[in-house]
C-alpha positions in Angstrom: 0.0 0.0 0.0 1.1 3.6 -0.9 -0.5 5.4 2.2 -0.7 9.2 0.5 -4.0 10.2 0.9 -5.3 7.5 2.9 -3.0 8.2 5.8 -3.4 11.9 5.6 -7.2 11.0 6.3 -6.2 8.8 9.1 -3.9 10.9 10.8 -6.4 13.4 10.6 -9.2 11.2 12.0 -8.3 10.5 15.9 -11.9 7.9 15.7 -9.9 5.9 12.7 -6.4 5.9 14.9 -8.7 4.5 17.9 -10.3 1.8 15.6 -6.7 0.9 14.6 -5.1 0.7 18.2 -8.5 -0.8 19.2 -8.2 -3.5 17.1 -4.1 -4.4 17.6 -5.0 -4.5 21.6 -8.2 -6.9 21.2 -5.3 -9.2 18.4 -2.7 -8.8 21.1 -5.6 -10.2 23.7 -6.9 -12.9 21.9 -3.5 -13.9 20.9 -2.1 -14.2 24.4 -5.3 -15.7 25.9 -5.3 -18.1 23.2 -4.5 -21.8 24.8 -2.0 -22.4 22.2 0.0 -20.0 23.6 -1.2 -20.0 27.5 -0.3 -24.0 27.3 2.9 -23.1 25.7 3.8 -20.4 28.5 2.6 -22.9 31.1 4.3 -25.6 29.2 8.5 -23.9 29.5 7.7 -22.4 33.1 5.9 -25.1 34.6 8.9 -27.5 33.7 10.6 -28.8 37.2 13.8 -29.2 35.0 14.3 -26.7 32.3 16.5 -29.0 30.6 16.9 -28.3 26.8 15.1 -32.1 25.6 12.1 -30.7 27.7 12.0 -27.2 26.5 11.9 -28.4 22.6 9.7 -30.8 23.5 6.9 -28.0 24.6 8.4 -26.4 21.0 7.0 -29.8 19.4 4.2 -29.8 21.0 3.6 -26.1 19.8 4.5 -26.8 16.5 1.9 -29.7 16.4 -0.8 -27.6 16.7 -0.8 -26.2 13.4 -4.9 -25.6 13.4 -4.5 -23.0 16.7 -1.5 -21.2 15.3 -3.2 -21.0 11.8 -6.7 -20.1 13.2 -4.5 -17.0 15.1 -2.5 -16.1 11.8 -6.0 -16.0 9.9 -7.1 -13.6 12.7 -4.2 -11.4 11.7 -4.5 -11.7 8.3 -8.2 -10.4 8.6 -6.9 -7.4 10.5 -4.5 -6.4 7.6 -6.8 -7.0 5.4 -9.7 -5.0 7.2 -7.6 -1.9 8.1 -4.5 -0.9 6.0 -2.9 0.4 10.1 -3.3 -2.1 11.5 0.2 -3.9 12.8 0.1 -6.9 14.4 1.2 -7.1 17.7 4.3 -9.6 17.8 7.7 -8.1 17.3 9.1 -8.0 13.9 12.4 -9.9 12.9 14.4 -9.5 10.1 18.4 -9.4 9.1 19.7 -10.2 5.2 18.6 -13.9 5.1 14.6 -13.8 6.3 12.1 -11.7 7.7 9.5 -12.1 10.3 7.7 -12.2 13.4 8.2 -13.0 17.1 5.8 -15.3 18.3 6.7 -16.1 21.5 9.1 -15.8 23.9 10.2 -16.1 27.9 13.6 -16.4 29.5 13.7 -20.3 28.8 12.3 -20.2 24.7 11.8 -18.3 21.7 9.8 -19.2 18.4 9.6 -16.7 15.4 7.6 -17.5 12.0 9.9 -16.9 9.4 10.5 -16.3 5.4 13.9 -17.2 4.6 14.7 -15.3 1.6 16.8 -18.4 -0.8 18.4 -15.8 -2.9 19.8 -14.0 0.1 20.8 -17.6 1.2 22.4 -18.5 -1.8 24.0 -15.1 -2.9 25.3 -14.9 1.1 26.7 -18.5 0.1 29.0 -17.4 -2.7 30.4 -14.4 -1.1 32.2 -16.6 0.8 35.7 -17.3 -0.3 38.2 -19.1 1.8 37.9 -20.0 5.5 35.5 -18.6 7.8 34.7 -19.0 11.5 32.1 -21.1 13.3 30.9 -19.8 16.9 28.5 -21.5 19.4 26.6 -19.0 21.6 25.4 -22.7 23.9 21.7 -22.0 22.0 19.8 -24.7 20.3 17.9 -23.8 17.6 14.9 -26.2 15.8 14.0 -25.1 12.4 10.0 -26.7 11.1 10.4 -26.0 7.0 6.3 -25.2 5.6 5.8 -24.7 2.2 9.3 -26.0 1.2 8.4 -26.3 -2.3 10.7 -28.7 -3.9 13.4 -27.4 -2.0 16.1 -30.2 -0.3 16.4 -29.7 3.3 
């Protein structure tokens, strides 16, 4: 969208910049009352040991609930869709590989829904001549591919 008029009308209309705010604080509610993500909360801090097997095991059993998470993307979907300022309220991601959005996250994990970009990936690739260097932060990270296309994993 090229906002031009349509956001000078909205900035000017303080009832249109309610609706919009309005409507990101009832996403944000339903999206953090949600059991998908109260059992997933509930799920990392409940856990006696927060030993990483257990912690990506709530992750799986997050994942595995495609229906909730889809039913709340739809949700946000229908807020774009419905009102061009609306924004919806997870954190945005993004460095020169993907872009995307927080979904959740506490001290003990973090899940993000993300769009790897494969020509970033691939172009990032070949700009590498020679050696490089390999760090480990100690973090485990668990990557679910959707819509992979014919792509090998």
């Amino acid at each position: 969208m090229i906002p031009g008029s349509a956001l000078a009308a909205w900035l000017a209309d303080p009832d249109a910049q309610e609706r919009s705010f309005a409507g990101v604080m009832a996403s944000a509610d339903k999206w953090g009352h949600h059991p998908l993500m109260t059992d997933l909360e509930r799920d990392t801090v409940g856990l006696a040991e927060k030993s990483p097997a257990a912690i990506l095991a709530a992750a799986d059993r997050f994942m595995d609930r495609a229906a909730d998470f889809e039913t709340l993307l739809d949700d946000l979907i229908a807020g774009c869709r419905a009102d061009p300022f609306f924004r919806p309220p997870l954190y945005p991601l993004a460095n020169e590989l993907r872009t995307g959005l927080l979904l959740f996250h506490n001290p003990h994990l973090s899940i993000a829904l993300n769009v790897l970009s494969v020509d970033a990936l691939a172009a990032k690739k070949l700009s590498h001549a020679g050696g490089g260097s390999i760090a480990f932060d100690g973090q485990l990270t668990k990557f679910r591919y959707l819509k992979a296309g014919e792509a090998t994993l």
